[in-house]
C-alpha positions in Angstrom: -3.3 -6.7 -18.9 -6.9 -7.2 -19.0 -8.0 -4.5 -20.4 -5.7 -5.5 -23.3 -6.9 -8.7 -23.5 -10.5 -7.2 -24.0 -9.8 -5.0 -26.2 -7.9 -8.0 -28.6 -4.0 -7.4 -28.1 -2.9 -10.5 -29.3 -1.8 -12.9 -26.1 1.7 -13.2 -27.5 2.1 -9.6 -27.6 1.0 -8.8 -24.0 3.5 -11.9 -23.4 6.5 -10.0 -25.1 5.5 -6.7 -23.6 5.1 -7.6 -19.8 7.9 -10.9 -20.0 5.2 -13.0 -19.2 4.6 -16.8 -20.1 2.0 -18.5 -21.5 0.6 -19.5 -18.1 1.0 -16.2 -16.2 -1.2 -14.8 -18.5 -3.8 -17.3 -18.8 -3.6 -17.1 -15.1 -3.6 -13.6 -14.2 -6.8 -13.4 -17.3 -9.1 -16.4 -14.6 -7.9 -14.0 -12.0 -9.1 -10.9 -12.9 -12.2 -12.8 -14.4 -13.1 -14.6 -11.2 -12.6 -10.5 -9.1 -14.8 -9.3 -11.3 -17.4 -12.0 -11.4 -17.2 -12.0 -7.5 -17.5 -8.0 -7.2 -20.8 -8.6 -9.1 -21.9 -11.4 -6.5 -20.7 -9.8 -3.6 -23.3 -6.6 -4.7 -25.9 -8.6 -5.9 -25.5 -7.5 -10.0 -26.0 -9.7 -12.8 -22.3 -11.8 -13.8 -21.0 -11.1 -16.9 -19.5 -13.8 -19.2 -16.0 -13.9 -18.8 -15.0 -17.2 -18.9 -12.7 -17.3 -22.1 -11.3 -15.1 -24.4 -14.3 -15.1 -27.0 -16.6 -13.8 -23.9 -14.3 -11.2 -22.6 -14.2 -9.7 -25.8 -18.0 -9.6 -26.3 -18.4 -8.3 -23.4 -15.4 -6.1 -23.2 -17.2 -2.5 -22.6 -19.6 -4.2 -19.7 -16.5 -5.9 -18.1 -14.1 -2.7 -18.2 -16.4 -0.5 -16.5 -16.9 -2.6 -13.9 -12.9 -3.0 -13.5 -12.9 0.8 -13.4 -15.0 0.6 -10.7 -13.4 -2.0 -8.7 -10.5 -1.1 -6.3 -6.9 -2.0 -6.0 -8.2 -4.2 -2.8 -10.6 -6.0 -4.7 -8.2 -7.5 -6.9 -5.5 -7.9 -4.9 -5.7 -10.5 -1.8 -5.3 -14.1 -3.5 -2.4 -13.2 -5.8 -0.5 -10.9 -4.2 -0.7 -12.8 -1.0 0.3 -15.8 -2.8 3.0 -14.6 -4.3 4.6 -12.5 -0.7 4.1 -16.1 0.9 6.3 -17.6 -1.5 9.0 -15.3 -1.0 9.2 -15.1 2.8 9.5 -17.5 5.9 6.2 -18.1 7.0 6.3 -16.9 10.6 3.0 -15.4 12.1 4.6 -12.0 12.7 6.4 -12.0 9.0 2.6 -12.4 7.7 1.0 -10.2 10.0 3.5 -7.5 8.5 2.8 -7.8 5.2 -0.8 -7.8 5.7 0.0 -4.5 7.7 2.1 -3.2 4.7 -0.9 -4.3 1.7 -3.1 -2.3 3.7 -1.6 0.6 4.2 -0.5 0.2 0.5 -3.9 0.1 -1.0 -5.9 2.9 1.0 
């Protein structure tokens, strides 16, 4: 979805396509901007600009590479977690499971 936001597919388009609202887009677009901006941090590269729409855009080739570069793990753990904790009972062993279960999913 990001890449298709970066490479201007009209938002209500990716909305129709995926069955996504408004807000799951705009969320999912700060996600994926604050995993990238963080992989750059975390090894000590410059950010790039990816705070709204008009920035991803200008910067679309710079931020795409580096999305091709990150892994499934680096953009998964605040999402996907969130959403798995919505949808089970929150017992210590249920979560330790499904941490067990995204790791072995994303080597």
């Amino acid at each position: 979805m990001f890449g298709n936001i970066a490479n201007g597919v009209p938002t209500p388009q990716i909305m129709v396509d995926l069955q996504l609202s408004q807000l799951e887009v705009d969320q999912a677009r700060q996600f994926v901007a604050k995993k990238i901006t963080q992989y750059l941090v975390q090894r000590r590269q410059p950010t790039i600009a990816c705070n709204d729409m008009g920035a991803i855009r200008a910067n679309r080739g710079r931020l795409l590479a580096v999305l091709q570069r990150m892994g499934n793990i680096d953009l998964s753990t605040d999402l996907i977690l969130d959403i798995k904790i919505q949808d089970i009972d929150a017992h210590a062993g249920t979560i330790a499971d499904i941490n067990h279960s995204m790791q072995k999913a994303y080597k």
